[in-house]
N, C-alpha and C positions, 0 to 999 in steps of 0.2 A: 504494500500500500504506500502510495506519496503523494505529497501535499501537490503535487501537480496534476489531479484530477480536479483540484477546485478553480472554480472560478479567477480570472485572471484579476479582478479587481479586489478582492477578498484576498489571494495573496501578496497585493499592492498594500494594501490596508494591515497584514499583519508584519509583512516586514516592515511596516514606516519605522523609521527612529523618534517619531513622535506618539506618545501615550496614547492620545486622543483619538489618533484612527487606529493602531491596535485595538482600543475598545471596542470600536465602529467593527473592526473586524472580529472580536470575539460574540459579538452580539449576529451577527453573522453568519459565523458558527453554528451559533446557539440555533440554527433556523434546520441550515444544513444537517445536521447530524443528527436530527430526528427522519431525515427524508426515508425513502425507500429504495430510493437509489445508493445500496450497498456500499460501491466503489466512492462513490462522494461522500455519505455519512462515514464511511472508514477514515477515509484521507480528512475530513472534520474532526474527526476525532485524535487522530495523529497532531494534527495544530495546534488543539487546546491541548494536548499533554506537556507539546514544547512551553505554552504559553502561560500554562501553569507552575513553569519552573520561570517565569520575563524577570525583569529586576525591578519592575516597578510591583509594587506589593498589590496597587490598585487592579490593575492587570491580571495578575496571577492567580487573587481571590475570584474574579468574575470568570478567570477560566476555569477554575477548582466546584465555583458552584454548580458552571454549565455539566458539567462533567458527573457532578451529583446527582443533578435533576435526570439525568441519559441513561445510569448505569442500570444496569439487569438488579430486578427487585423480586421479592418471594413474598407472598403476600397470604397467609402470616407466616413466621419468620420459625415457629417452635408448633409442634403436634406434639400431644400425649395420648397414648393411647390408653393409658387408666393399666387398671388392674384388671387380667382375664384370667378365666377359666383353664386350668389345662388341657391341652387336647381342640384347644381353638383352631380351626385348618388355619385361616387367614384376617387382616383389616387393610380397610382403604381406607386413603386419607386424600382428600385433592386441596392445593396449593395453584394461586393463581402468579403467573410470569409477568411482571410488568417492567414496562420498559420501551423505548422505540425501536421497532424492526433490527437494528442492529446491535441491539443486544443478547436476541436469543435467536438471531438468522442461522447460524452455526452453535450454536448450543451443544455442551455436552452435559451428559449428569455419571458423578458419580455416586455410589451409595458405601456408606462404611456401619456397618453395624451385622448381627448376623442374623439372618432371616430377611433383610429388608432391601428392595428392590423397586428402581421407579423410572418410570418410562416419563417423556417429555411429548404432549403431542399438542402443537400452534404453542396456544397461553397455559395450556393448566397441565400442570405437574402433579403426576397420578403414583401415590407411593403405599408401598404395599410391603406388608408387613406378615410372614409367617413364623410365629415364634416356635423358634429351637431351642434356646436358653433360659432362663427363668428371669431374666431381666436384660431391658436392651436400651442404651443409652446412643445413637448409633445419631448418624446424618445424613443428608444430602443432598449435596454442592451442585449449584449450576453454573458451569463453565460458559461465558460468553465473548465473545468479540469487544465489550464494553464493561469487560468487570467479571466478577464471581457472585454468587451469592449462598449462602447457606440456610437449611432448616434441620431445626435440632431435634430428631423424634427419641421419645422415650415411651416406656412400656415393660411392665411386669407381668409374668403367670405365676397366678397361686399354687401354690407349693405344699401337699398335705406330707410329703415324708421327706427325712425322717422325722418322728414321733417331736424331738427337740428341736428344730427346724422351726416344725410348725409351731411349738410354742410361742419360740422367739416372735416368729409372724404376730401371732395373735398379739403380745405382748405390744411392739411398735406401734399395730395399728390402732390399740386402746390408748396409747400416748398419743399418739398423732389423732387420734379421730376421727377413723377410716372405717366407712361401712363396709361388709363381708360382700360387698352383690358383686357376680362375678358377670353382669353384663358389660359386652366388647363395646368401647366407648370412645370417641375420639374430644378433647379438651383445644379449645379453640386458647390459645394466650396471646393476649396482646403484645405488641411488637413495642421494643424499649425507642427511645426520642432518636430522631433523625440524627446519622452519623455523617460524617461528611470528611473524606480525606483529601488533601491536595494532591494533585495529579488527577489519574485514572481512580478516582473516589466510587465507594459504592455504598449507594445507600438500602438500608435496610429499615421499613416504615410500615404503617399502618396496619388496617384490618381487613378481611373480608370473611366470606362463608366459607365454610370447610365441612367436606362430608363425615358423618356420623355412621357410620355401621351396627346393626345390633344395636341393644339399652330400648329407653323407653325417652329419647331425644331432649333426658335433663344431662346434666353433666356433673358431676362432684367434685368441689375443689377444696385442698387443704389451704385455709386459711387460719395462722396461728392457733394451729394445735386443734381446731375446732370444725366438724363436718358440718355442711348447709347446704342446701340444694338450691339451686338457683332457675329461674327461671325460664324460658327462651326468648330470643331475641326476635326483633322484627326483622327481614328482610333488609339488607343495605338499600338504600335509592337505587343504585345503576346492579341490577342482580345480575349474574352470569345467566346466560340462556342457555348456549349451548353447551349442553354433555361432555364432558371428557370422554374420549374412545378409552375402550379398555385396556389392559395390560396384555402385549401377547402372553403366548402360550412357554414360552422362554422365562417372561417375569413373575407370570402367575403361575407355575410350577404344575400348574394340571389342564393346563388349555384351554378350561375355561372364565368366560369373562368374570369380574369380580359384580357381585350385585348390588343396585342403583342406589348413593347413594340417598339418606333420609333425612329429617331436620335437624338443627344444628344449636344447641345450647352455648352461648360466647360467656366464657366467664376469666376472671381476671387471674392474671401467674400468682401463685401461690408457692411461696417456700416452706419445705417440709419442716423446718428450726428456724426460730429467729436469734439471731446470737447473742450471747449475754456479755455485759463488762464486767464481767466476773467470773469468770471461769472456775470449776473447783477440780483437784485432782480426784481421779475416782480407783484409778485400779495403775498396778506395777506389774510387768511382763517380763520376766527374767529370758532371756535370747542369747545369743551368741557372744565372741570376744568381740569389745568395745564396738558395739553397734556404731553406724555411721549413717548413710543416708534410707531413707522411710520413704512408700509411697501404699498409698491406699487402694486397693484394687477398685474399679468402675461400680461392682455393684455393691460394695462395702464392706464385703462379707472376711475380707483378705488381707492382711497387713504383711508388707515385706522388709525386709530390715536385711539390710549390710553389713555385715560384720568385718573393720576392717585390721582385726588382728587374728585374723583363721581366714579359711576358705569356704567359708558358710554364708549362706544366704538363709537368714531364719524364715520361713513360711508360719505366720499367726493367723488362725482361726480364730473373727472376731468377735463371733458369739461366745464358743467356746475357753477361748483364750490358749488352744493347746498350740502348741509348737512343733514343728518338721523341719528338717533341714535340708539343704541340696547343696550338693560340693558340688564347687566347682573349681576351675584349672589352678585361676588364681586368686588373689585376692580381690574381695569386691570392695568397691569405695562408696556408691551412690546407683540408684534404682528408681525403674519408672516403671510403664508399664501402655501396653498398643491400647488402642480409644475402646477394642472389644475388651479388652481383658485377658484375650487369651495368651497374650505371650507377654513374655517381664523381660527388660532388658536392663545388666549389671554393667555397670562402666568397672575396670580390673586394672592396676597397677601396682608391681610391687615395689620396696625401698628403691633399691637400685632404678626405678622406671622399667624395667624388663616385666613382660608379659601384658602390656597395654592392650588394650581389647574389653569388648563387650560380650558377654554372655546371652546370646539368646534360651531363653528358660518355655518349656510347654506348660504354662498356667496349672491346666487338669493335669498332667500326667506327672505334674514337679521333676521334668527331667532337661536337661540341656540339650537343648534341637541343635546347637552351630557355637561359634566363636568369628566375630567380626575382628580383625585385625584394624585397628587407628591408627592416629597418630598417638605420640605419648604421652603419657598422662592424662587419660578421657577423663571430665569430673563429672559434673552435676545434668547429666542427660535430660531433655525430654521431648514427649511424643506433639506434635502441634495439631491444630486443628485439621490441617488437611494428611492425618496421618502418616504424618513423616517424621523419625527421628534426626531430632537436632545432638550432639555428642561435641562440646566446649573443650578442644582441646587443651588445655593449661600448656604443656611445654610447647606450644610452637605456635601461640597466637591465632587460632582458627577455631571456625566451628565446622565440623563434618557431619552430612546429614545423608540421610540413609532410607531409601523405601521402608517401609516396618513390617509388606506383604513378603518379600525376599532378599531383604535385607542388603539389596545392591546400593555403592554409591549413586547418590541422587544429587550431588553439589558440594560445594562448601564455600564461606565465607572467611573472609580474611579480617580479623578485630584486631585491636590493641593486645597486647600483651597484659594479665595472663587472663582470659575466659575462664570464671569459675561454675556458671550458671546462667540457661537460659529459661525465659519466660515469653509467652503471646497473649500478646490482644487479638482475639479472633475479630473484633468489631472495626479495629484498624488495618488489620492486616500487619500488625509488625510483629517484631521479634525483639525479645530486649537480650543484651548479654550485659552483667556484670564481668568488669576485668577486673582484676585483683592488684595489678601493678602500677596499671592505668589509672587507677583513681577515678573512672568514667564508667556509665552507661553507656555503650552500643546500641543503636535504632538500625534493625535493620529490615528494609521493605519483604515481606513474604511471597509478593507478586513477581520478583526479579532478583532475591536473594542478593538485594546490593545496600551498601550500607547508608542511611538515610544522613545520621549524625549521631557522634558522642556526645554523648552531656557529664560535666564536672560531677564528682561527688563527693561523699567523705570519704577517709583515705580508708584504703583497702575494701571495696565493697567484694563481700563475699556472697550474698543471695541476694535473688529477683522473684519476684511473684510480680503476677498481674492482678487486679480485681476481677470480680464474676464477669460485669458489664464489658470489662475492656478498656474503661476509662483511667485506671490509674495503676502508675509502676509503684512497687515498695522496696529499695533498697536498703540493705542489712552493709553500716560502715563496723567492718570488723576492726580494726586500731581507733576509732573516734570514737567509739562509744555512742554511735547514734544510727538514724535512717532517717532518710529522706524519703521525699515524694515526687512522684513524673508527672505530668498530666503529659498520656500516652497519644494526645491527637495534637496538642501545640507540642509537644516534649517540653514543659519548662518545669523547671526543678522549684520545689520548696520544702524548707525546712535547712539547717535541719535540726531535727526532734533526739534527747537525750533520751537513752534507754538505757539497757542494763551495759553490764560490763562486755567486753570480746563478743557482739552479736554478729552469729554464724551464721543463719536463716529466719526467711519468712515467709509467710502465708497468709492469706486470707481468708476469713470465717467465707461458710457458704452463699451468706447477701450480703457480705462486701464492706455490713458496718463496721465490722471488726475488723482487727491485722494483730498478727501473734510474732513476736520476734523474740529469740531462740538466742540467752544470753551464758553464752560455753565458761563466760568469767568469772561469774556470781551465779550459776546453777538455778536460771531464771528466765521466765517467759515472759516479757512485757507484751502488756494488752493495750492496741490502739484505738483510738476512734478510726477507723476507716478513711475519712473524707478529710479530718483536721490533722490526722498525728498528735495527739495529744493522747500520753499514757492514763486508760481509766486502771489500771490494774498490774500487780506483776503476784505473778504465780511460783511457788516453790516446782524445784521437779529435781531429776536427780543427778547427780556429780556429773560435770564436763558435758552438760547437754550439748549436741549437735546439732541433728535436724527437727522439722516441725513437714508433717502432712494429716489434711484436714478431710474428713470421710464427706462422702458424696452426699448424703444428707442433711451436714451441717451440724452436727449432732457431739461428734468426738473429733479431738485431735490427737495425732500422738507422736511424743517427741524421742530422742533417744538418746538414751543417756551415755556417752562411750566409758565414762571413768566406772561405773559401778553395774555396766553389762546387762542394761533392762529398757526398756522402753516406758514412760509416764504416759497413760491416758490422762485428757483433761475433758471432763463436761464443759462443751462451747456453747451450746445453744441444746434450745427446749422447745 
């Protein structure tokens, strides 16, 4: 594509050296690259991306808007499919494509979760869901000429064995306030405020109808702890008329079409916990030599822990609390885990640097599938939204990233020296890395794996988290004795905020009011407001704490203690 399919007076207008008709020509633009005409909405679109980096600021915002207002949209942005019955064959969910012709002219979709499958046909995005697993937290991305866009599907099958299993169940859902009805049900949620990136920006907005399958067309939503049934909605003004076509026989796994869907209850996103400033410890999990990095498995059930003075990988059963171990080659340092669940991947280095590498582990079978070979000294890994592992080299200034279906190199980024940990804002599209040496945040774009900008911080920043939303970075300064804050869409720093002694990590509760940071100096978890940095709280936990990972519920955190070989739960929210 090149800017030499547009109009000869419009590229008079954008190369001027004067502001005033670059405007004229971004306004211009803004005409063209809704057309139909493919080759000129393209090369429209190629102009505003240059114009959106111009040097006049006035300029670059009006080409950043144009660009927002264009981008491929998914309209609504998150489906739930509730809680089903076991033995459900299937659910449809339909999602409408919004956007000008060149956004979803060339469209692709992928699907990441297991059972879930969704065909693209004109405007509406038809996704379909056969549960294989007992819970599925999965997505699916549309690839377009003008952007990407995602929707987040979730969904549970009831689970009557084993005998303590089920308790556990019954037990949550009486906390939570979750009725027993195992009708198949799809949960409309509202889409969070218009996002808007400079450049090829994509916005993700509004409401519409979404089909219902099965139930009796209420819907149930957990709001703070409490069930209520909500009513149904009227009709939007402009309703879709026509039908989505069905899923072939490829998507819908028996050839035939999925049935019509029925009416549609819209009720507002609901978190399962709302987090407390006050956190209390609840339970001690004795694990491996000096535990190191922690992650929580997707459906919560799973706690992993590094051990980085043995060659153990603790496997924690979260109900249970009982423990398994899995050797591996070498020593593990830090741990995540793919967006299904099904595989855990250990970043491995020993004293000397020898034996650098990642362990890919089989979830169900707790055994080691491969050994990726890195660069040296892999730290704090992890998987991003579009299912790629990112792997922060420490000895050699980069981040290596990696398919996470087979594990082939997919890229890598060149940061400051030293990458201790990376984090995403799905809602921006970036990537943050903390460097260690550097004293900086790395921004780097997820669309083009190239680096946006560093930003200052306090010295030795050693963890990154994101917020739920995507709107805010939280760095962990390990020699200042503090953390600061990003805002992940200007990148501009504030704070920074005094916390405990040597803080080594952090995380955010599950709504984002919260941030927990992970103080290795004084054996202490300072509790944040979220949005201010201002400590409500700091929590005992145990000798030479390291990491901090918060359960997909919102519910529990848990940290790890390396000096006295246990992991501290903490009650975060209720």
């Amino acid at each position: 594509m090149s800017e030499e399919f547009l109009p000869r007076h419009v590229r008079t207008e954008i190369d001027s050296p004067i502001r005033e008709s670059r405007l004229l020509g971004v306004g211009e633009l803004a005409q063209i690259v809704t057309s139909s005409d493919l080759a000129m909405a393209g090369a429209a679109q190629l102009a505003l991306r240059r114009l959106a980096e111009d040097d006049s600021r006035a300029v670059a915002a009006a080409a950043a808007t144009v660009l927002g207002r264009t981008a491929v949209r998914l309209n609504p942005d998150r489906v739930d499919f509730g809680e089903v019955a076991a033995g459900t064959p299937h659910l449809v969910a339909d999602v409408i494509v919004e956007g000008p012709p060149l956004a979803f002219a060339t469209a692709t979709v992928t699907a990441a979760g297991p059972g879930l499958r969704a065909a693209l046909t004109g405007r509406h995005l038809r996704i379909l869901w056969q549960p294989r697993s007992d819970w599925l937290d999965g997505s699916i991305t549309v690839h377009g000429s003008a952007g990407w866009a995602e929707v987040r599907v979730t969904g549970q099958v009831a689970q009557s064995e084993p005998a303590f299993q089920a308790a556990l169940e019954a037990q949550l859902q009486a906390e939570a306030g979750v009725g027993g009805g195992n009708a198949a049900r799809v949960t409309v949620l509202p889409a969070p405020p218009v996002r808007r990136r400079a450049g090829a920006a994509v916005v993700i907005a509004g409401l519409t109808t979404l089909a219902l399958l099965g139930g009796a067309g209420v819907a149930m939503a957990l709001t703070n702890g409490a069930q209520r049934e909500l009513p149904t909605v009227a009709a939007p003004a402009t309703p879709v008329t026509a039908a989505p076509a069905p899923l072939s026989a490829e998507v819908d796994g028996r050839g035939t079409a999925a049935p019509a869907p029925t009416a549609l209850a819209r009720v507002p996103l609901a978190l399962r916990a709302a987090s407390t400033s006050r956190p209390t410890a609840v339970a001690t999990i004795r694990v491996g030599n000096e535990p190191e990095g922690v992650a929580v498995s997707p459906d919560g059930r799973t706690v992993y822990v590094a051990n980085q003075s043995s060659r153990i990988l603790s496997v924690v059963d979260a109900a249970t609390r009982r423990v398994t171990a899995v050797t591996l080659r070498h020593t593990p340092r830090f741990v995540t885990t793919s967006r299904d669940g099904k595989l855990v991947f250990v970043s491995m280095y020993e004293k000397d640097m020898s034996g650098s590498g990642v362990a890919v582990v089989d979830a169900a079978g707790r055994r080691v599938l491969r050994y990726i070979a890195t660069g040296v000294q892999p730290f704090t890994l992890a998987v991003c939204p579009e299912d790629r592992l990112w792997v922060p080299i420490h000895g050699k200034g980069r981040v290596e990233i990696y398919a996470t279906a087979d594990q082939r190199p997919d890229g890598q980024v060149i940061v400051p020296p030293n990458p201790h940990a990376v984090a995403f804002s799905a809602s921006q599209r970036r990537a943050f890395t903390a460097n260690h040496e550097s004293n900086a945040v790395t921004i780097i774009d997820m669309r083009t794996d190239r680096v946006l900008r560093s930003v200052p911080v306090s010295r030795s920043p050693h963890s990154v988290a994101v917020s739920p939303d995507g709107g805010t970075v939280l760095v962990a300064g390990y020699e200042a004795d503090t953390a600061d804050l990003i805002d992940a869409k200007t990148m501009r720093r504030t704070g920074p905020f005094r916390v405990g002694k040597q803080p080594q990590s952090v995380a955010f509760a599950g709504d984002g009011k919260h941030a927990y940071v992970v103080n290795e100096g004084d054996n202490t978890v300072s509790v944040l407001n979220g949005r201010t940095g201002a400590v409500t709280a700091t929590v005992k936990v145990g000798r030479s704490p390291r990491t901090v990972a918060v359960s997909p519920d919102g519910r529990l955190a848990y940290v790890t203690n390396g000096g006295d070989d246990t992991i501290s739960v903490l009650r975060i929210g209720e």
